[in-house]
N, CA, C and O of each residue as an XYZ file, in Angstrom:
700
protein
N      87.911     95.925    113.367
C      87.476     96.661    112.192
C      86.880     95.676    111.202
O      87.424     94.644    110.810
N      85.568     96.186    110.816
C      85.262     95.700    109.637
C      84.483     96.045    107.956
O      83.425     96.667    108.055
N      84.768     95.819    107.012
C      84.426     96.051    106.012
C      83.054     95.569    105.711
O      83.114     94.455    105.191
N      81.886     95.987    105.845
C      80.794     94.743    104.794
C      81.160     93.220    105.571
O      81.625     92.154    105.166
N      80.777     93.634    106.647
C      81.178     92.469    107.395
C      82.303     91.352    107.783
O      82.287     90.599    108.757
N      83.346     91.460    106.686
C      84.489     91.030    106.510
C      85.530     91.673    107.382
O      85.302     92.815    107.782
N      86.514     91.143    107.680
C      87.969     91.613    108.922
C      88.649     92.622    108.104
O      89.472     92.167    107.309
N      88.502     93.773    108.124
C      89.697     95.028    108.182
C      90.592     94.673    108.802
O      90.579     94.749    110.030
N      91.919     94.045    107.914
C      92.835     94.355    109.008
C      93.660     95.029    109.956
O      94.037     94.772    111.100
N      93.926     96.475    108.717
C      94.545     97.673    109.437
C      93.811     98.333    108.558
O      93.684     97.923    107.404
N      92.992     99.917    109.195
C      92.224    100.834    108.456
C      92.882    101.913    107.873
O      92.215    102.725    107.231
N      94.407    102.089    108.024
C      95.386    102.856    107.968
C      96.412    102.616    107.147
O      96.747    101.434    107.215
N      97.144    103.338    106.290
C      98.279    102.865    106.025
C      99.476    103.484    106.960
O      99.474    104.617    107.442
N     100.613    102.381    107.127
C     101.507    103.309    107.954
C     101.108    103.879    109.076
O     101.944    104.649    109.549
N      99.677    103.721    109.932
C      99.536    103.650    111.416
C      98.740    105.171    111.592
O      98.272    105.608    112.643
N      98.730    105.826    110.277
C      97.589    106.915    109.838
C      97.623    107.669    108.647
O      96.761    108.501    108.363
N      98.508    107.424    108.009
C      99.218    107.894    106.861
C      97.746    108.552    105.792
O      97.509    109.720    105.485
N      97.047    107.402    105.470
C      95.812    107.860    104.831
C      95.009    106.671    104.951
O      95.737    105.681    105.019
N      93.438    106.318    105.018
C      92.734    105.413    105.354
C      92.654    104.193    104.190
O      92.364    104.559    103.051
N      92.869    102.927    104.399
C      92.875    101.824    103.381
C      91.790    101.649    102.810
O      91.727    100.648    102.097
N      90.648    102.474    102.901
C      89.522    102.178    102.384
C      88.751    103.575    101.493
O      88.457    104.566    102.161
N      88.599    103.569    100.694
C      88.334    105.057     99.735
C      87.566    105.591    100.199
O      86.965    104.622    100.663
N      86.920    106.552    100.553
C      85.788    107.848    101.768
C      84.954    107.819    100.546
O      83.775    108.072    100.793
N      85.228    107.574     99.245
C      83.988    107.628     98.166
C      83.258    106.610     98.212
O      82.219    106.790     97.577
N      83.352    105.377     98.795
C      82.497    104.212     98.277
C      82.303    103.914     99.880
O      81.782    102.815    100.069
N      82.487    104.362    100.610
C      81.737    104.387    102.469
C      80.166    104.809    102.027
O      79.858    105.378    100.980
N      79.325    104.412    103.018
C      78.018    104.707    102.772
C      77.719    104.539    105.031
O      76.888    105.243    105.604
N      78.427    103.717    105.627
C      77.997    104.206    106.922
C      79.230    103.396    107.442
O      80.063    102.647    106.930
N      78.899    104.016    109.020
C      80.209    103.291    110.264
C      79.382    103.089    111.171
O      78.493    103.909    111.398
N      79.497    102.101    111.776
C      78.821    101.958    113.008
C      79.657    101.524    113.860
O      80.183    100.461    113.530
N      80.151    102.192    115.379
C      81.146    101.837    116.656
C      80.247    101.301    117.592
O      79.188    101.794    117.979
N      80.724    100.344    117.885
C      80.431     99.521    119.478
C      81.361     99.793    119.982
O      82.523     99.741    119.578
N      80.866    100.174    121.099
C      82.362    100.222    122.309
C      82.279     99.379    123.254
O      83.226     99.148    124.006
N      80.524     98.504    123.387
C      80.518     97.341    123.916
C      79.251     97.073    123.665
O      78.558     97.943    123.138
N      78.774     95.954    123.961
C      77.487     95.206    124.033
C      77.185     95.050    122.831
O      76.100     95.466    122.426
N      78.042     94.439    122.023
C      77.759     94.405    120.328
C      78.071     93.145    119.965
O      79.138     92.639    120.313
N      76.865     92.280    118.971
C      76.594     91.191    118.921
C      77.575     89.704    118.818
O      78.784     89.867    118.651
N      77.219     88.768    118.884
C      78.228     87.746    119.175
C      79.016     87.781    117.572
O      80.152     87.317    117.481
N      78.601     88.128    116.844
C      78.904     87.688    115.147
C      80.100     88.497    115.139
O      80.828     88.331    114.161
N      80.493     89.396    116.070
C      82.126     89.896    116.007
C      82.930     88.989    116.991
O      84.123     89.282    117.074
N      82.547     88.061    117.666
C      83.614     87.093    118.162
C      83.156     87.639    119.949
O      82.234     88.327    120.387
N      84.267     86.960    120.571
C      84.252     87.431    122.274
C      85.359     87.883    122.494
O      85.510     88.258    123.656
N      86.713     88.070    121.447
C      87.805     88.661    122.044
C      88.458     90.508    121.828
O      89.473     91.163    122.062
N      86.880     90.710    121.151
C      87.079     92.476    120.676
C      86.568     92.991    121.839
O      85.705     92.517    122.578
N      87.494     94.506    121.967
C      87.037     95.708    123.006
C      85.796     96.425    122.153
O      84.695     96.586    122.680
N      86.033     96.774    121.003
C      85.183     97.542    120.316
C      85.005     97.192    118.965
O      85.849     96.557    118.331
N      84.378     97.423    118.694
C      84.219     96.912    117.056
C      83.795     98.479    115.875
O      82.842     99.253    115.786
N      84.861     98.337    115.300
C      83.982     99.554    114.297
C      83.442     98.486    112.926
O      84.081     97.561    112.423
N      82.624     98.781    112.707
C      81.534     98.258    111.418
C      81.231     98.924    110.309
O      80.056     99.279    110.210
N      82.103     99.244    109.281
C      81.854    100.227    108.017
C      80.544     99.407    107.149
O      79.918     98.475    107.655
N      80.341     99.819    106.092
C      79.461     99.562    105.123
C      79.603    100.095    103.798
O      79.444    101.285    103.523
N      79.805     99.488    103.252
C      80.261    100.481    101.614
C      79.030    100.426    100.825
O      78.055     99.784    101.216
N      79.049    101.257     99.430
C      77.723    101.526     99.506
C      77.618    100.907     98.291
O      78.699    100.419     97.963
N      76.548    100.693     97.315
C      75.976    100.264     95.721
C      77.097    100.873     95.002
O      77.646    101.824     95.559
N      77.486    100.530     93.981
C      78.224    101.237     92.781
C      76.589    101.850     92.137
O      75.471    101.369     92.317
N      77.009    103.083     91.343
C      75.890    103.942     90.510
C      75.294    102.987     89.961
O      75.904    101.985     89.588
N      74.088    103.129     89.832
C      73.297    102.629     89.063
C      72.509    102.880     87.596
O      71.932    102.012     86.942
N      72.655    104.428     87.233
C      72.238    105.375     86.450
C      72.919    105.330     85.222
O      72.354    105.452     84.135
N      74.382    105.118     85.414
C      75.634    105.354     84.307
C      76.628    105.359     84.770
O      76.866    105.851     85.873
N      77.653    104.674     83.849
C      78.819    104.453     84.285
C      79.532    106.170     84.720
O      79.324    107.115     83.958
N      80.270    106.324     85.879
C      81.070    107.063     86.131
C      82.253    106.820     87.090
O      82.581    105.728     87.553
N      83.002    108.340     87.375
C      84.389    107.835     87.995
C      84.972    109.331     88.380
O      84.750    110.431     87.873
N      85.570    109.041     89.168
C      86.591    110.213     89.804
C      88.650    109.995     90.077
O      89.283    109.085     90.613
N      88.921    110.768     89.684
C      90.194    110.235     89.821
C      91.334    111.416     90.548
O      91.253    112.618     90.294
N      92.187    110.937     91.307
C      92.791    112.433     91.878
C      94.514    112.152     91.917
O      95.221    111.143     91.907
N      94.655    113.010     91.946
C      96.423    113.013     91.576
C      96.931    113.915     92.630
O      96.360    114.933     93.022
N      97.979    113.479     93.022
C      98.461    114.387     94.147
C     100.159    114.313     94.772
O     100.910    113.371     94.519
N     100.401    115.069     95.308
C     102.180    114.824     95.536
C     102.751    113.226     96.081
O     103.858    112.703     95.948
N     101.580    112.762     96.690
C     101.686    111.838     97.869
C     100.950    110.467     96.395
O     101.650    110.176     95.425
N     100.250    110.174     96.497
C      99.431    109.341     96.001
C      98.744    109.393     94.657
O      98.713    110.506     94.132
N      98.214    108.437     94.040
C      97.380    108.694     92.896
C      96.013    107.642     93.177
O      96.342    106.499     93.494
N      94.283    107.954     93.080
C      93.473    106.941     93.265
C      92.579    107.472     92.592
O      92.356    108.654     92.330
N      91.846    106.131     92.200
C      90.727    106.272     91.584
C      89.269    105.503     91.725
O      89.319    104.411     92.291
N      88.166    105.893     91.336
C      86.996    105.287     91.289
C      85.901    105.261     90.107
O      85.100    106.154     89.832
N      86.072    103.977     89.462
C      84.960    103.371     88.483
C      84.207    103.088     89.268
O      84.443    102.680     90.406
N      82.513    103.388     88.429
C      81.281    102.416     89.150
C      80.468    102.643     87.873
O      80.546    103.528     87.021
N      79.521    101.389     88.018
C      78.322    101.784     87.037
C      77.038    100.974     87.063
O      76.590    100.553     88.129
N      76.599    100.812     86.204
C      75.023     99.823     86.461
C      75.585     98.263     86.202
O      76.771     98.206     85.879
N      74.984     97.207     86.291
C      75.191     96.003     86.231
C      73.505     95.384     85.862
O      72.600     95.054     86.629
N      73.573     95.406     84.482
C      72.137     95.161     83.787
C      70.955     96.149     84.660
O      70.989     97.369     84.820
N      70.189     95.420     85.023
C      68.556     96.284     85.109
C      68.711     96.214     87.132
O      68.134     96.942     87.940
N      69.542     95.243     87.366
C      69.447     94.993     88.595
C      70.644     95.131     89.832
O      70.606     94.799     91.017
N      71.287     95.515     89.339
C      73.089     95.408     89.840
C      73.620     96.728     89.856
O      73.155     97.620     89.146
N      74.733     96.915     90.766
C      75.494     98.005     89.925
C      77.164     97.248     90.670
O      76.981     96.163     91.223
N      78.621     97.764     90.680
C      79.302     97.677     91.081
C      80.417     98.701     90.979
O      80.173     99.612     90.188
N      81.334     98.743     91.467
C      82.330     99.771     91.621
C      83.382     99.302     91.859
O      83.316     98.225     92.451
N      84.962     99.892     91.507
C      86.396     99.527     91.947
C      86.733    100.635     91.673
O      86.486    101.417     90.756
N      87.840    100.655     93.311
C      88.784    102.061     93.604
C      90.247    100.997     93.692
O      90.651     99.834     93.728
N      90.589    102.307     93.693
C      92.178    101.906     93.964
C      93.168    103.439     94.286
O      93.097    104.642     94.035
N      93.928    102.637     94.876
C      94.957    104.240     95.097
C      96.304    103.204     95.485
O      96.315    102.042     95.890
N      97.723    104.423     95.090
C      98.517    103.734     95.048
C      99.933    104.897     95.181
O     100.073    105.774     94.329
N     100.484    104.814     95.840
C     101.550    106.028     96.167
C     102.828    105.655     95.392
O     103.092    104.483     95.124
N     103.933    107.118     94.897
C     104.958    107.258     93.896
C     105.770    107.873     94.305
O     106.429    108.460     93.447
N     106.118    108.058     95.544
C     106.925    108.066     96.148
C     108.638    107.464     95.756
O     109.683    108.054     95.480
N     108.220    105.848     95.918
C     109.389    104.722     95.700
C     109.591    105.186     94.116
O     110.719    105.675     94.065
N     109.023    105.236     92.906
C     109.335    105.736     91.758
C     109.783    106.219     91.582
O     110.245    106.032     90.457
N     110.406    107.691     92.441
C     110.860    109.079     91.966
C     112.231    108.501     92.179
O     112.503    107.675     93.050
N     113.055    108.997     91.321
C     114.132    108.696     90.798
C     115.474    109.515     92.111
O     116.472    110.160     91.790
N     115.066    109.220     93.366
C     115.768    109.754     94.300
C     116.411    108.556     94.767
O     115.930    107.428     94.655
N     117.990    108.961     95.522
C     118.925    108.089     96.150
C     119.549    108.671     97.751
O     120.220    109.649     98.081
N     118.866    107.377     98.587
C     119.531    108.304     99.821
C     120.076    106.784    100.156
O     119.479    105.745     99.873
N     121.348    106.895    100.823
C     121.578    105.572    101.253
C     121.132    104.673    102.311
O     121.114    103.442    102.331
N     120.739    105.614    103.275
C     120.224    104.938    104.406
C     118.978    104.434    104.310
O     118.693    103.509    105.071
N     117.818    105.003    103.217
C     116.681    104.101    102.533
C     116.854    103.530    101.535
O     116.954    103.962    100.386
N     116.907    102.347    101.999
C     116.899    101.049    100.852
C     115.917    100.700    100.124
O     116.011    100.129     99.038
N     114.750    101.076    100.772
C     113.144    101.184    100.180
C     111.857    102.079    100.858
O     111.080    102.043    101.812
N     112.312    103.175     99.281
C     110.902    104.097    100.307
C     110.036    103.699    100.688
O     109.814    102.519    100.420
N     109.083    104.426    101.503
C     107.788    103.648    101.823
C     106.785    104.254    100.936
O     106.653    105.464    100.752
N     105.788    102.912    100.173
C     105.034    102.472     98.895
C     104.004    102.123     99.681
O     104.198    101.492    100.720
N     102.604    102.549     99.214
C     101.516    101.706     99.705
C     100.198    101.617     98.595
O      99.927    102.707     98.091
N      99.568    100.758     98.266
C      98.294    100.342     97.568
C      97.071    100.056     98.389
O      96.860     99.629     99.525
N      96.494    100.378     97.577
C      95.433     99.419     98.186
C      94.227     99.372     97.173
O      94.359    100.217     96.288
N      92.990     98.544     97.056
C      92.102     98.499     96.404
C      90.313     98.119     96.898
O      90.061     97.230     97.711
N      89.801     98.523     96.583
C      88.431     97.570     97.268
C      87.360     97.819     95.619
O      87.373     98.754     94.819
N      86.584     96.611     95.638
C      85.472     96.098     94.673
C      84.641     95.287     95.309
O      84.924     94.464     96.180
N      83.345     95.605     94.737
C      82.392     95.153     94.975
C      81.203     95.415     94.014
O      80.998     96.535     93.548
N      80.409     94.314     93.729
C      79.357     93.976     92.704
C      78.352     93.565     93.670
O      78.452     92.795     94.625
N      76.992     94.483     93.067
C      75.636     94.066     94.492
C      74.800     93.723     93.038
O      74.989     94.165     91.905
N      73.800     92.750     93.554
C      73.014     91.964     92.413
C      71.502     91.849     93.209
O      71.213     90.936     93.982
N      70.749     92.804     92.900
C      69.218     92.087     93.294
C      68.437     90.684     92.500
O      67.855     90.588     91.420
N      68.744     89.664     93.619
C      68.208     88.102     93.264
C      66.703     88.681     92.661
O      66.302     88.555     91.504
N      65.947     89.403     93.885
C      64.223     89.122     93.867
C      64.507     90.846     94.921
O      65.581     91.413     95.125
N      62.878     91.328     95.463
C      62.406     92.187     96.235
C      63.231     91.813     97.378
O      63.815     92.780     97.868
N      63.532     90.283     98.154
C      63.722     90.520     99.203
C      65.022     89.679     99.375
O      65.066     88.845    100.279
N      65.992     89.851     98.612
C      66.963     88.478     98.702
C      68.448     89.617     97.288
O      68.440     89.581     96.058
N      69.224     90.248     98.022
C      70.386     90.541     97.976
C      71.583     90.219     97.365
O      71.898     91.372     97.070
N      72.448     89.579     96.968
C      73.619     89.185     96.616
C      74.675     90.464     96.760
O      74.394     91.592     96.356
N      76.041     90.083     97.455
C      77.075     91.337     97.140
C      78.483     89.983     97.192
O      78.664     88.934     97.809
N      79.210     90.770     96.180
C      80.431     90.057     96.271
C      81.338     91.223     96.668
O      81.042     92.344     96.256
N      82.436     91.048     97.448
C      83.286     91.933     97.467
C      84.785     91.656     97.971
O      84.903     90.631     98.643
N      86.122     92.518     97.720
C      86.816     92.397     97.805
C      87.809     93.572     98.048
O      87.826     94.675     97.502
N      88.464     93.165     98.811
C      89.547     94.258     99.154
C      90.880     94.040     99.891
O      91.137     92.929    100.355
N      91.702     95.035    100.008
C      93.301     94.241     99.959
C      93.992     95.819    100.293
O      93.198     96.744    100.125
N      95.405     96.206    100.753
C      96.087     96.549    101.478
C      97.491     96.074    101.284
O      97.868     94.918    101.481
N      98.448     97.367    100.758
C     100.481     96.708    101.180
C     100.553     97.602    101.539
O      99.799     98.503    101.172
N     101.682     97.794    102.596
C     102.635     98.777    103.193
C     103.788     98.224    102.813
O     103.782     97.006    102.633
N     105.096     99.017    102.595
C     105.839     98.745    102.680
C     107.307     99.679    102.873
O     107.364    100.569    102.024
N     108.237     99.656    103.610
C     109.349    100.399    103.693
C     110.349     99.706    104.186
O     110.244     98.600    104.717
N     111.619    100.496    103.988
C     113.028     99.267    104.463
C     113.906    100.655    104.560
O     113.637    101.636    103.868
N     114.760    100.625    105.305
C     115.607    101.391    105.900
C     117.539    100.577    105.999
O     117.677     99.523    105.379
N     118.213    100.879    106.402
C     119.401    100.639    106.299
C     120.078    101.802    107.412
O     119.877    102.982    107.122
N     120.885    101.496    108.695
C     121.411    102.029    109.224
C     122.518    101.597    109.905
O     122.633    100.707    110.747
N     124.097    103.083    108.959
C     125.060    102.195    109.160
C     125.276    102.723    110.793
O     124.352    103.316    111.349
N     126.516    102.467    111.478
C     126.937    102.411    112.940
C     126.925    104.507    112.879
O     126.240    105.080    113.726
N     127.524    105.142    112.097
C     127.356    106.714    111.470
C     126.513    107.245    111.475
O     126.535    108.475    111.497
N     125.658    106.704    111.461
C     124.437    107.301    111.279
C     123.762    107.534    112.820
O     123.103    108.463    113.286
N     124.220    106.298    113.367
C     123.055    106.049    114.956
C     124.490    106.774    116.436
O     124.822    106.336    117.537
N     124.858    107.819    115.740
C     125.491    107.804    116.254
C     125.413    107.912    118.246
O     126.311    107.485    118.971
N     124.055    108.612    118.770
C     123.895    108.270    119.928
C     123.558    107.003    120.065
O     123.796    106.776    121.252
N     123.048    105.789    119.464
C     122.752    105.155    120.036
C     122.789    103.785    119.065
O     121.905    103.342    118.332
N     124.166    103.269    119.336
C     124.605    101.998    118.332
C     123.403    101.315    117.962
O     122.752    101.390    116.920
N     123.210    100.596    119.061
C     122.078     99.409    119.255
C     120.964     99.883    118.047
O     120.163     98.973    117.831
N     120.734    101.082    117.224
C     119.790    101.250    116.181
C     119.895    100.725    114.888
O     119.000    100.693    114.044
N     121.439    100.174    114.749
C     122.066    100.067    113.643
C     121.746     99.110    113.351
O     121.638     98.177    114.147
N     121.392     99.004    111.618
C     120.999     97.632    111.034
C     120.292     98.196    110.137
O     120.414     99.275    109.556
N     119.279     97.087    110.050
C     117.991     96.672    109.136
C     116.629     97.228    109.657
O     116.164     96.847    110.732
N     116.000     98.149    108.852
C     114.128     98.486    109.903
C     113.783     98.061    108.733
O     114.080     98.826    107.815
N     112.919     96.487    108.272
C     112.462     96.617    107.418
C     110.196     96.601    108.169
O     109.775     96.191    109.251
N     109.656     97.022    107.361
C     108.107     97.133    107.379
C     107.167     96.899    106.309
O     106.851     97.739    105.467
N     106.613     95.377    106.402
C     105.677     94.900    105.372
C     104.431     94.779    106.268
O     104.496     94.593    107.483
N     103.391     94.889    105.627
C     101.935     95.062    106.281
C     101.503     94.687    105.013
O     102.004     95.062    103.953
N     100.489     93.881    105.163
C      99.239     93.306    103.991
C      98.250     92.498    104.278
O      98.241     91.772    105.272
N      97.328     92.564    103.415
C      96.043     92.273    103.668
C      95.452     91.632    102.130
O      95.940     91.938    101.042
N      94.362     90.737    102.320
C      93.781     90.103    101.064
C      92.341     89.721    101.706
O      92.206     88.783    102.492
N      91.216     90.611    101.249
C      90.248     89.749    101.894
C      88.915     89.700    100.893
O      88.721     90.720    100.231
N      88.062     88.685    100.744
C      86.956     88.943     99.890
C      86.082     87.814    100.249
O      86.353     86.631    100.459
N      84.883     88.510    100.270
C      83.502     87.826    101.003
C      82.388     87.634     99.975
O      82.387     88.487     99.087
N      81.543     86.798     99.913
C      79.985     86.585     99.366
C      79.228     87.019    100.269
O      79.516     86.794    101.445
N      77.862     87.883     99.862
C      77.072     87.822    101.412
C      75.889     87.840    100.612
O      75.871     88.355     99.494
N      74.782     87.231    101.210
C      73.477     87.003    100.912
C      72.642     87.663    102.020
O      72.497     87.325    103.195
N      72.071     88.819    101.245
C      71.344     89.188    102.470
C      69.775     89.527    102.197
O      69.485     90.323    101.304
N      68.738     88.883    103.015
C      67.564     88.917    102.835
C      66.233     89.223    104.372
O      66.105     89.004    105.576
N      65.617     89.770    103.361
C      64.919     90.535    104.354
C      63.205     90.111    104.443
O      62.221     90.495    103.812
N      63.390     89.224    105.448
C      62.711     88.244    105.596
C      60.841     88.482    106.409
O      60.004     87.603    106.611
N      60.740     90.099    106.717
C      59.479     90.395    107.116
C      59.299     91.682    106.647
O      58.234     92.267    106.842
């Protein structure tokens, strides 16, 4: 998986829970399932290739959504005469709610964010900076009572997943 050319590490939270990357600031996907260029390495089966798109250019705007599960949002706007950029974020409240079960020691919480600023150098010469990032997290507790068919469950499930990634890319279009 990749972002704007950069390594997606997991596109998922929690293995499908909801996608680490906001469906508002996607602009294309492209799947190889093979014969796809050396610049993804020699040890991928397939490669998916997202692309995120310009932040607005017109005026600053934004969308924001609230929901049982999660809360996310999206700023974007112009960046002088030549630029624009954008930042989302979403972030689940779950772990907040003022609930007690003993056998979860830590609900499962997840964030995530992506930004990016695109800058026209000239007609044929690009600039994008971007960045984006990913936590999972949950922890469990199980006493011998609980597992009762099957001891061997008993213990600790803890689950951290994260990600930090941010790229420069210069891209120019040379005919």
């Amino acid at each position: 998986f990749y972002l704007d050319r950069s390594p997606l590490f997991y596109p998922y939270h929690f293995g499908g829970l909801v996608s680490t990357i906001n469906s508002e600031v996607l602009n294309r996907i492209d799947v190889y399932a093979g014969g796809f260029g050396a610049e993804f390495g020699a040890d991928a089966q397939a490669v998916i290739d997202i692309y995120s798109r310009r932040g607005r250019e017109d005026r600053i705007g934004g969308k924001f959504n609230l929901n049982m599960l999660y809360s996310e949002g999206l700023l974007e706007g112009p960046l002088g005469e030549r630029g624009a950029w954008y930042l989302a974020g979403r972030r689940s409240y779950v772990d907040l709610l003022p609930i007690s079960v003993d056998t979860i020691t830590a609900f499962p919480r997840f964030w995530d964010y992506q930004a990016k600023v695109s800058y026209d150098l000239s007609e044929k010469h690009q600039l994008n900076v971007n960045a984006f990032a990913a936590d999972d997290f949950m922890e469990l507790k199980l006493e011998l009572d609980d597992v009762d068919n099957d001891p061997t469950l008993a213990g600790r499930l803890r689950f951290k997943d994260r990600f930090d990634v941010q790229g420069v890319h210069l891209r120019s279009t040379l005919t």
